[in-house]
MDAnalysis code that builds the backbone (N, CA, C; Angstrom):
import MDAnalysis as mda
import numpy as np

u = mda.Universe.empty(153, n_residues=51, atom_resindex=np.repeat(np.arange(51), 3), trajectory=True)
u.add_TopologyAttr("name", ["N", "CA", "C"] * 51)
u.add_TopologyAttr("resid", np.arange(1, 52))
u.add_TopologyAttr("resname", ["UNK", "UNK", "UNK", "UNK", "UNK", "UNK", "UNK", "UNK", "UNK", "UNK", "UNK", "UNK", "UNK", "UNK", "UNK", "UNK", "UNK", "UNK", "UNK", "UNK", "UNK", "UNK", "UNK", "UNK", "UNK", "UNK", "UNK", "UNK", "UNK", "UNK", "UNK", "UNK", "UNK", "UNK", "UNK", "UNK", "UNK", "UNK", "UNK", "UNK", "UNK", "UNK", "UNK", "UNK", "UNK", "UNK", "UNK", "UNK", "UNK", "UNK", "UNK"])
u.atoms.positions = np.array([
    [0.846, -1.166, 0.000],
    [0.000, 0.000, 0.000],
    [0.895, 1.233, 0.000],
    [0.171, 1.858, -0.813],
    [1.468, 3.422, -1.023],
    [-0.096, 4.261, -0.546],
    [0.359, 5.469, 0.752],
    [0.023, 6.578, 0.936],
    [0.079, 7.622, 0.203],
    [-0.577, 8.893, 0.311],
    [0.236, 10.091, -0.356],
    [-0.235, 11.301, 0.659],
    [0.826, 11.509, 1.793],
    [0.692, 12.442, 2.522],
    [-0.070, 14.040, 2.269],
    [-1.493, 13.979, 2.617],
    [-1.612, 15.441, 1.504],
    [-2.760, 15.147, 0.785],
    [-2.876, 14.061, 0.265],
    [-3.716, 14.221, -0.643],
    [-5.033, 13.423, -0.168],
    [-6.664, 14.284, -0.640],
    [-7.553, 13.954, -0.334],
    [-8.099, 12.988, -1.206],
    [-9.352, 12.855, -0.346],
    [-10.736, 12.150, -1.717],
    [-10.423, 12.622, -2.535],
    [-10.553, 11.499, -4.400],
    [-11.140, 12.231, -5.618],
    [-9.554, 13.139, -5.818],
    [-8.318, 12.723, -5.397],
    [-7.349, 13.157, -5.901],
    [-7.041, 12.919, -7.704],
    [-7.513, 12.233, -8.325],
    [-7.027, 11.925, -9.648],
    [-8.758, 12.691, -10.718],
    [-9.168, 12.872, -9.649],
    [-10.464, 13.543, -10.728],
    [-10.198, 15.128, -10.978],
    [-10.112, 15.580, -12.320],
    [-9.964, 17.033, -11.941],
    [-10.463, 17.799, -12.152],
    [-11.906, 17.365, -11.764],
    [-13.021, 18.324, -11.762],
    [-13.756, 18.114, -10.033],
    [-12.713, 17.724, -9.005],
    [-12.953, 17.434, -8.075],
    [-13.052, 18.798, -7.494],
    [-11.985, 19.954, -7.406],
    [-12.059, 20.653, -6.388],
    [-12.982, 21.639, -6.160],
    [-13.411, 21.572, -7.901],
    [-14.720, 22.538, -7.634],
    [-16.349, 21.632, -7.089],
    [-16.346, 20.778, -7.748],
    [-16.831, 20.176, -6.989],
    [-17.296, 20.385, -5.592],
    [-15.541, 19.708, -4.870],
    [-15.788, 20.268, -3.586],
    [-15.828, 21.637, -2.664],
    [-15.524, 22.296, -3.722],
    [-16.029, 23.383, -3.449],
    [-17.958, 23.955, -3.254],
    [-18.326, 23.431, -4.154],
    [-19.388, 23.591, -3.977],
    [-20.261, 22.714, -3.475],
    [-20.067, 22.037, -2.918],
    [-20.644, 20.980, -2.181],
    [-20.421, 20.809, -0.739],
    [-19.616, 21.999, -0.367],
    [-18.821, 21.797, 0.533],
    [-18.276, 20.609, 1.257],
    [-17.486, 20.101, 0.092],
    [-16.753, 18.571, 0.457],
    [-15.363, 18.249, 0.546],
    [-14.936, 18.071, 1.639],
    [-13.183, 17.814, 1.425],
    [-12.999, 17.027, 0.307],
    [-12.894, 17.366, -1.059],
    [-12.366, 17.056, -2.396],
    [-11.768, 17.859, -2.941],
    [-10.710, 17.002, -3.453],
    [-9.414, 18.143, -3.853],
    [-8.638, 17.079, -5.245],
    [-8.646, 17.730, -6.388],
    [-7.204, 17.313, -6.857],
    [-6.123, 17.955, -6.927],
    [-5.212, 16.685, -7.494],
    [-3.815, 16.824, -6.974],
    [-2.857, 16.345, -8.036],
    [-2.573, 16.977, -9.466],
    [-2.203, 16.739, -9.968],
    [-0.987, 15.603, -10.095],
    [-0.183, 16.525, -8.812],
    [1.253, 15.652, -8.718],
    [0.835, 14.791, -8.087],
    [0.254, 14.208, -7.079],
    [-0.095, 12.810, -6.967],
    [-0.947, 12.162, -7.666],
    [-1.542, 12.782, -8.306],
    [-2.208, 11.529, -8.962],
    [-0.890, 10.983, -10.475],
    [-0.301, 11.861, -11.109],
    [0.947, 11.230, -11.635],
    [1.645, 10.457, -10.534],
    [1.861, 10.729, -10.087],
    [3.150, 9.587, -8.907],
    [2.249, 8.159, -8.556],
    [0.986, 8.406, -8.304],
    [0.251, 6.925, -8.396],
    [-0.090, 6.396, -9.561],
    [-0.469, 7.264, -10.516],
    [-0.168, 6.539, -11.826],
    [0.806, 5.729, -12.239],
    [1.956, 6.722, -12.075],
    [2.928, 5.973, -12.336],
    [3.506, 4.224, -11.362],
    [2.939, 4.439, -10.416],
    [3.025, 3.441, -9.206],
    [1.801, 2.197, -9.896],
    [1.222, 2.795, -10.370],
    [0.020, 1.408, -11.122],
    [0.333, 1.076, -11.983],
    [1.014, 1.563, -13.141],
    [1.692, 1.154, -14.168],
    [2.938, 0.351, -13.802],
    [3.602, 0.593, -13.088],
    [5.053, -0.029, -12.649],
    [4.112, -1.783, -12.099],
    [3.418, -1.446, -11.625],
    [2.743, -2.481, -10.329],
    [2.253, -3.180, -11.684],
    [0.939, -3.258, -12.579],
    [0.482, -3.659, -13.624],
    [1.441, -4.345, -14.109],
    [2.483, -3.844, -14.873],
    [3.673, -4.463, -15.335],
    [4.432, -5.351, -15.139],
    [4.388, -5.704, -13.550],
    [5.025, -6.153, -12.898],
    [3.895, -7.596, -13.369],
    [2.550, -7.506, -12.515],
    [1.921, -8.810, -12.450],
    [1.620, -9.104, -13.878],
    [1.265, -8.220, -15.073],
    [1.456, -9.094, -16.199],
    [2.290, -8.973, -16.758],
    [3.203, -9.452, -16.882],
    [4.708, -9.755, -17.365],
    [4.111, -10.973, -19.042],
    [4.455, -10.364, -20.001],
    [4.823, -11.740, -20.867],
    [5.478, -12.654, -21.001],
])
């Protein structure tokens, strides 16, 4: 399990913060983490399907 110190709900959506803005909902994106977990799912993916 990878954390990401910082980052809320709905980090990879990026139509989240208005959102939570208007909803008044702790939702936030987070550009740079949601690349760094991307990239962490792709590495991971890769890994379990291997050809």
């Amino acid at each position: 399990m990878i954390t990401y110190p910082g980052a809320v709900h709905a980090f990879t959506n990026p139509e989240a913060t208005a959102l939570g803005k208007k909803c008044k909902l702790p939702l936030r994106y987070d550009a740079k983490v949601n690349k760094a977990a991307e990239a962490e799912a792709t590495k991971l993916f890769a890994e379990i399907f291997k050809k």
